[in-house]
C-alpha positions in Angstrom: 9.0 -5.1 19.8 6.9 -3.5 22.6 4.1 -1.2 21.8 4.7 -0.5 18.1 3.0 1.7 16.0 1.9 0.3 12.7 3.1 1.0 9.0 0.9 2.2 6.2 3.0 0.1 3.8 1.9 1.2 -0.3 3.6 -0.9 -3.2 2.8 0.8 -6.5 4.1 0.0 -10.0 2.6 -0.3 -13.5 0.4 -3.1 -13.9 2.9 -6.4 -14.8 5.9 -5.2 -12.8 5.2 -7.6 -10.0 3.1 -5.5 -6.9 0.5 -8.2 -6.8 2.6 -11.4 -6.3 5.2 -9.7 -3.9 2.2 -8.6 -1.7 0.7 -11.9 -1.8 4.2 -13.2 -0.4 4.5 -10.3 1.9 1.3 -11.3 3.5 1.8 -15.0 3.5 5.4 -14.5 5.2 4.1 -12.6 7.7 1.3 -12.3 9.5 1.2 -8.6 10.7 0.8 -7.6 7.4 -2.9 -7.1 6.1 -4.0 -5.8 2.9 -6.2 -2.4 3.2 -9.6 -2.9 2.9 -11.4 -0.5 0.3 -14.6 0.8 -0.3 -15.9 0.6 -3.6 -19.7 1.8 -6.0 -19.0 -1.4 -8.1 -21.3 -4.4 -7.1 -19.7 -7.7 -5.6 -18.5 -10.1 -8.3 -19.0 -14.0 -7.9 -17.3 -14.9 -4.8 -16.5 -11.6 -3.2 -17.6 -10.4 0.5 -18.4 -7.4 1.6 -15.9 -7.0 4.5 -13.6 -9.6 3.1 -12.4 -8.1 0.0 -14.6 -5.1 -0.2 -16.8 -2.5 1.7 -19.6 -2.2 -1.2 -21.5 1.2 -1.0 -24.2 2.9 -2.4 -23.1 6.1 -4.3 -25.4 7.4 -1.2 -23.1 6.2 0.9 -20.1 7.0 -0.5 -21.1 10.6 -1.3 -21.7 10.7 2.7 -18.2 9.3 3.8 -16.8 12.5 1.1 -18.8 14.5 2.7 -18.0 13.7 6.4 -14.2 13.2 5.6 -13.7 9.8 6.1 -11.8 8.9 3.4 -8.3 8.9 3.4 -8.2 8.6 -0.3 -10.9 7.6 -3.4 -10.7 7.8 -7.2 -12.0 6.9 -9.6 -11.4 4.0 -11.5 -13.3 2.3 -14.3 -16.6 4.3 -14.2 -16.5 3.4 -10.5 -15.4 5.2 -7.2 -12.7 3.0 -4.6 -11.3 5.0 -1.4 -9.8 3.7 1.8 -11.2 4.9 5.0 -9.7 6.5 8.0 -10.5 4.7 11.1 -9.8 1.6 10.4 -6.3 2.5 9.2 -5.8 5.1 12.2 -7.3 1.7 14.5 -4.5 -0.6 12.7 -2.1 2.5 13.9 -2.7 2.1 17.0 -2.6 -1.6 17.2 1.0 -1.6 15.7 -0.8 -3.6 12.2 0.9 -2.8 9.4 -1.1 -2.2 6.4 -0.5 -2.8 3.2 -2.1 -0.4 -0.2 -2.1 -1.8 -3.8 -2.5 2.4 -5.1 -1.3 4.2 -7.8 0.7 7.7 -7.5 -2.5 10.0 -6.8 -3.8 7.6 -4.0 0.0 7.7 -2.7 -0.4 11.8 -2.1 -3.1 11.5 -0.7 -2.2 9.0 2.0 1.1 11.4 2.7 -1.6 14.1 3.2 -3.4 11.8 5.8 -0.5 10.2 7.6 2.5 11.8 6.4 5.3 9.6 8.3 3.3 7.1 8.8 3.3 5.7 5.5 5.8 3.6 3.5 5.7 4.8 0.2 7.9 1.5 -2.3 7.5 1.7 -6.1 8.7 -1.2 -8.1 9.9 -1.0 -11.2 10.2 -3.1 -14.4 13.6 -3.8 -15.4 12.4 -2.8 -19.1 9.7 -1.4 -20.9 10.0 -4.9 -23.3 10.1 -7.3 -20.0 7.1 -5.2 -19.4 5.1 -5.7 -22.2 6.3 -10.0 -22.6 5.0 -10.3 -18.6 1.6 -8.9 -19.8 1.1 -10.7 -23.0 2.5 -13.7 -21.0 -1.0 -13.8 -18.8 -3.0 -14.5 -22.1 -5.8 -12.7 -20.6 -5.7 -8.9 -21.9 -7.0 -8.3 -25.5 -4.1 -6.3 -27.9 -6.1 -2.5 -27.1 -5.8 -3.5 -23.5 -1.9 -4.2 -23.2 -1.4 -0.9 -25.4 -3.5 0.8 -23.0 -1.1 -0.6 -19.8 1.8 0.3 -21.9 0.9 4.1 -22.1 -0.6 4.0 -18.5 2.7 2.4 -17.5 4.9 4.9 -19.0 3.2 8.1 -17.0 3.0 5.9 -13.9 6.7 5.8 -14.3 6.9 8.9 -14.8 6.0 9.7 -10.9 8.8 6.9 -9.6 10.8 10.3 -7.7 7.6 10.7 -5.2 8.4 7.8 -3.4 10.9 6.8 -1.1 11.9 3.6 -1.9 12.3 2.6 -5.6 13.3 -1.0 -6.3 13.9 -2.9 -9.9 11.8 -6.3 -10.2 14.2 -8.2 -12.2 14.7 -11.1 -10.0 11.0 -11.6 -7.7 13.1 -13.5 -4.9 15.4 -10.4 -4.6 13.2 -8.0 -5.1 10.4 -9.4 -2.1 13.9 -9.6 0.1 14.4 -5.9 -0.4 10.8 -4.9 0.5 11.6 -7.3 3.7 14.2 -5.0 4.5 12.8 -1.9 4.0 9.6 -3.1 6.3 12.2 -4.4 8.9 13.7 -1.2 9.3 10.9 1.2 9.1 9.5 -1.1 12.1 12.9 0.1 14.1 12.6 3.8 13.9 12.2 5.4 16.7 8.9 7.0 16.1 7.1 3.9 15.7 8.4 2.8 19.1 6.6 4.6 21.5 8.3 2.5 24.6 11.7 4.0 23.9 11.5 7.8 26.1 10.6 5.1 28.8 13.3 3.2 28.4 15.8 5.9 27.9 14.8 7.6 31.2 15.3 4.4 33.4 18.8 4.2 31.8 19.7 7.4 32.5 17.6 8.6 35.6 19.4 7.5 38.9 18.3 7.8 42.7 19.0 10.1 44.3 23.1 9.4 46.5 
């Protein structure tokens, strides 16, 4: 496709319901697809570079870009503030990028707010609250008080599933990944992200004059 306009694509879902590995896959699969770049008040841990996986600001900084508007979202998370920022995602727009968000419910409003149509709002779901709970202790990283914590986060994160307009069921990855496939396919066909189409229309219709 000609002169597309880009997707603001958000995948949300309580932490071990999958978001992470399908947009991994997303983004190896396809190489229009880019994960959103935040800005974040938490210093650069081992490995991390600013640009790369972060924009790392001074609380300065990020009071200034509150100040002046230029976030599209920011919360805070963990004592410390993330937001994503406007221009590079209006930019991506305009490029016909697609962007991808890793945000919970709140950041989703906000982003609708922003861009309204232009975002792609998908929340994946668990296909139990027990499948849940075996996928977190299954990473044999997270102490008992933290996967009680996810459990009751999970639960009112659920509880926000009806804002969103796609909601799919993560109880077989391959499957699952397909469906977010589809959904991205046809969002890239409607007609307001294809900004060639009045063109073409009026050539097919418009004749000279007999």
């Amino acid at each position: 496709m000609k002169n597309r306009r880009g997707l603001l694509i958000v995948l949300s879902s309580p932490s071990g319901a999958g978001k992470s590995s399908i947009s991994r896959q997303l983004m190896a699969d396809d190489s229009n697809i880019t994960m959103s770049i935040s800005a974040t008040t938490r210093a650069p841990r081992p490995g991390e570079v600013d640009g790369v996986h972060y924009h790392f600001l001074s609380d300065a900084e990020f009071d200034r870009m509150i100040e002046e508007d230029e976030f599209a979202e920011w919360a805070y998370v963990f004592d410390h503030r993330y937001g994503s920022p406007k221009e590079p995602i209006k930019e991506a727009l305009r490029q016909g990028k697609d962007i991808l968000f890793d945000i919970d419910w709140q950041g989703t409003q906000a982003l609708v707010y922003a861009f309204g149509h232009e975002l792609v709002p998908i929340f994946i779901l668990p296909p139990s609250m027990d499948e849940l709970e075996k996928r977190l202790r299954g990473r044999n990283t997270d102490s008992e008080a933290v996967i009680t914590g996810r459990m009751h986060r999970a639960e009112r994160e659920i509880g926000h599933w009806f804002s969103y307009d796609y909601v799919l069921v993560n109880d077989d990855f391959d499957q699952c990944l397909s469906e977010v496939k589809q959904i991205i396919q046809a969002e890239r066909l409607k007609k307001i992200r294809r900004p060639d189409l009045p063109r073409l229309v009026r050539q097919l219709v418009e004749r000279p004059n007999e």
